[in-house]
Every structure is written in C-alpha cells, then in structure tokens.
C-alpha positions in Angstrom: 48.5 -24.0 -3.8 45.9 -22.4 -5.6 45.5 -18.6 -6.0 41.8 -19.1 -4.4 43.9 -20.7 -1.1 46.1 -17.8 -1.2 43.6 -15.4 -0.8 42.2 -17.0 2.0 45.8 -17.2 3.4 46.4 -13.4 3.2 43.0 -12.6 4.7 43.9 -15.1 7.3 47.2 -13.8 8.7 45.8 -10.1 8.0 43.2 -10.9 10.4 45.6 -12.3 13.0 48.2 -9.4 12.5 44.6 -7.1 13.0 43.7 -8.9 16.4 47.4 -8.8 17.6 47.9 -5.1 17.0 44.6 -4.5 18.7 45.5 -6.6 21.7 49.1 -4.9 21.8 46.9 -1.8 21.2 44.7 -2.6 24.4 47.1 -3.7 26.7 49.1 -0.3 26.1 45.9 1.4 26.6 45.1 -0.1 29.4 48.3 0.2 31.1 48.0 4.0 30.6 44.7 3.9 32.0 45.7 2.1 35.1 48.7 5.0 35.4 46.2 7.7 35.2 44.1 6.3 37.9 47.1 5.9 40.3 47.6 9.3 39.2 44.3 10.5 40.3 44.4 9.0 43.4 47.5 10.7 44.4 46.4 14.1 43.7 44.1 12.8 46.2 45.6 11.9 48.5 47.9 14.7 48.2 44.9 17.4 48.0 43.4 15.8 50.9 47.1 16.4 52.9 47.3 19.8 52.1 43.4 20.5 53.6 44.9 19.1 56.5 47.5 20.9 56.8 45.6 24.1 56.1 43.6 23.9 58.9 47.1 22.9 61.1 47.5 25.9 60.4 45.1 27.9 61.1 44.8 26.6 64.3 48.2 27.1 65.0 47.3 30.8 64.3 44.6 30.7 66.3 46.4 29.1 69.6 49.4 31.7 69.2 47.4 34.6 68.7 45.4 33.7 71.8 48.5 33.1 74.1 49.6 36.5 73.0 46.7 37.9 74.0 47.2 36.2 77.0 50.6 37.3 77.4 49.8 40.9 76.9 46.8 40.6 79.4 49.6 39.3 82.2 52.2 41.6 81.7 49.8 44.8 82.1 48.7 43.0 85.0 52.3 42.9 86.4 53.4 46.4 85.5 50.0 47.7 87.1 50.6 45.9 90.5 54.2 46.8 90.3 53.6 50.4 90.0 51.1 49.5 92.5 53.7 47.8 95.1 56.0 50.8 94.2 53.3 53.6 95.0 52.5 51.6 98.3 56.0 50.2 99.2 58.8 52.5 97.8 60.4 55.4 100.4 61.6 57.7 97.1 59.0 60.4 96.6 59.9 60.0 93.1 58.8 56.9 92.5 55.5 57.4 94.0 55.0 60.4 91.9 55.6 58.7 88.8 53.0 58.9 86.1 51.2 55.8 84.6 52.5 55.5 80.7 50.1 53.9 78.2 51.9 52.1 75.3 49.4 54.8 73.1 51.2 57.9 74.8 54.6 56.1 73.9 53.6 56.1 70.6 51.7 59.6 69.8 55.1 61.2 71.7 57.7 59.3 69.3 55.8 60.2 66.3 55.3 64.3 67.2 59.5 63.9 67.8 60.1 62.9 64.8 60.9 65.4 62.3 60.9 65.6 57.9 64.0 65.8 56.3 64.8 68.5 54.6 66.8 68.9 51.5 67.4 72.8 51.9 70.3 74.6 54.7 69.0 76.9 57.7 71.3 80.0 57.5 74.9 79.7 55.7 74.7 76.0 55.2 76.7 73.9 52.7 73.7 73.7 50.0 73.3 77.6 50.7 73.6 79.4 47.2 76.4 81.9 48.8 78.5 79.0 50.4 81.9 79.7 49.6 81.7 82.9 47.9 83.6 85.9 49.2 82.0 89.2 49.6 83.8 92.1 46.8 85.9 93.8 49.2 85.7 97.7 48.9 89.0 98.5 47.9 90.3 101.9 49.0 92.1 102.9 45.8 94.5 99.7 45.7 93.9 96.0 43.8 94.1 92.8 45.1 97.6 91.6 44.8 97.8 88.5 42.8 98.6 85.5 45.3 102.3 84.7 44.8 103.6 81.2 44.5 
C-alpha cells in the first residue's frame, strides 16, 4: 500500500468512527428526549388530578357546611317547639316558667365566671411574705428555753 492510500484509509474509517459516534450520539439523545416527554405528560396528567381533586374538595366543603347549617336550623326548630309543647303541655309550674336560653347568653355568662389567675395569696397564704414566721413573743423577764432533745 502506498502512503497516499493510507491517508485515504485513515480519513475513511475516521469518518465512519465520526458518523457512528454521532448516530450512538443521537440515539442516546433521542431516547432522553422521548423520556422527557413521557415526563411532561405525567406532570400532566398528575397536575390535571390534583385540579380535580381541589375542586372535590371544595365541594365537599361546601355540601358539609350547608348540611350543618341545616342541622343547626332543625335543632333550634325542635328545642323551640319543645319548649313550646312544654309551656302548653307540662302540669309543673316550673317548667312553664322556664326562660328561653340563647347559645349567646350561654356564652357571655361562662366567660364573666371565669376568673384570672393570680400568682399573689389573699390574707395569710402560703406565698404571703410572713408565712411561717412567728411573732417575737414579749417575754416577761424570762428567755426562751432552748428546745431539749
């Protein structure tokens, strides 16, 4: 072989090994392409899930809070046509003369009970600065004895 064929040999199988490391070089590519677009397409999916799910929710909310309401609205309409039935029905005087209680009276009367705490003693308490001191006796011309063991 000549060195002129050589050259041409060299330039040959560089330009093979070129085009095979930029098909190997494609394909890889390409492969992580593909994987990013399944990728998209389950944050999606997943995205569009959770929107579902949101609004689930908040109409759950909704349903719940309205049934409450609904519940509240029958049980004042009980208690008033018990007290009712008992004003009209009952032979205790007592009973008719009871008073209609609002939840908000309930409420104000719990909250005027209520008291602070206070970290000081009324009087002779335990935290009072005297506690446990004795009073210096006036002694009429004697001492203390000593207590004897």
């Amino acid at each position: 072989m000549n060195e002129g064929n050589i050259d041409w040999v060299v330039a040959a199988v560089a330009l093979l090994a070129g085009i095979v490391i930029g098909v190997l070089i494609r394909h890889f590519s390409g492969s992580q392409r593909a994987t990013s677009q399944k990728l998209k397409q389950r944050l999606a999916e997943t995205e569009l899930e959770l929107k579902g799910l949101r609004e689930n929710v908040n109409t759950h909310f909704t349903d719940v809070t309205t049934l409450a309401r609904n519940l509240a609205r029958q049980s004042e309409a009980l208690q008033s046509r018990l007290d009712a039935d008992a004003s009209a029905l009952a032979s205790d005087p007592a009973l008719k003369r009871r008073p209609k209680v609002d939840a908000t009276e309930e409420s104000e009367e719990d909250t005027t009970s209520l008291h602070i705490p206070r970290d000081y003693a009324d009087g002779n308490g335990t935290l009072d600065e005297s506690y446990g001191l004795r009073q210096k006796q006036e002694s009429h011309g004697t001492d203390p004895q000593p207590p004897r063991y």
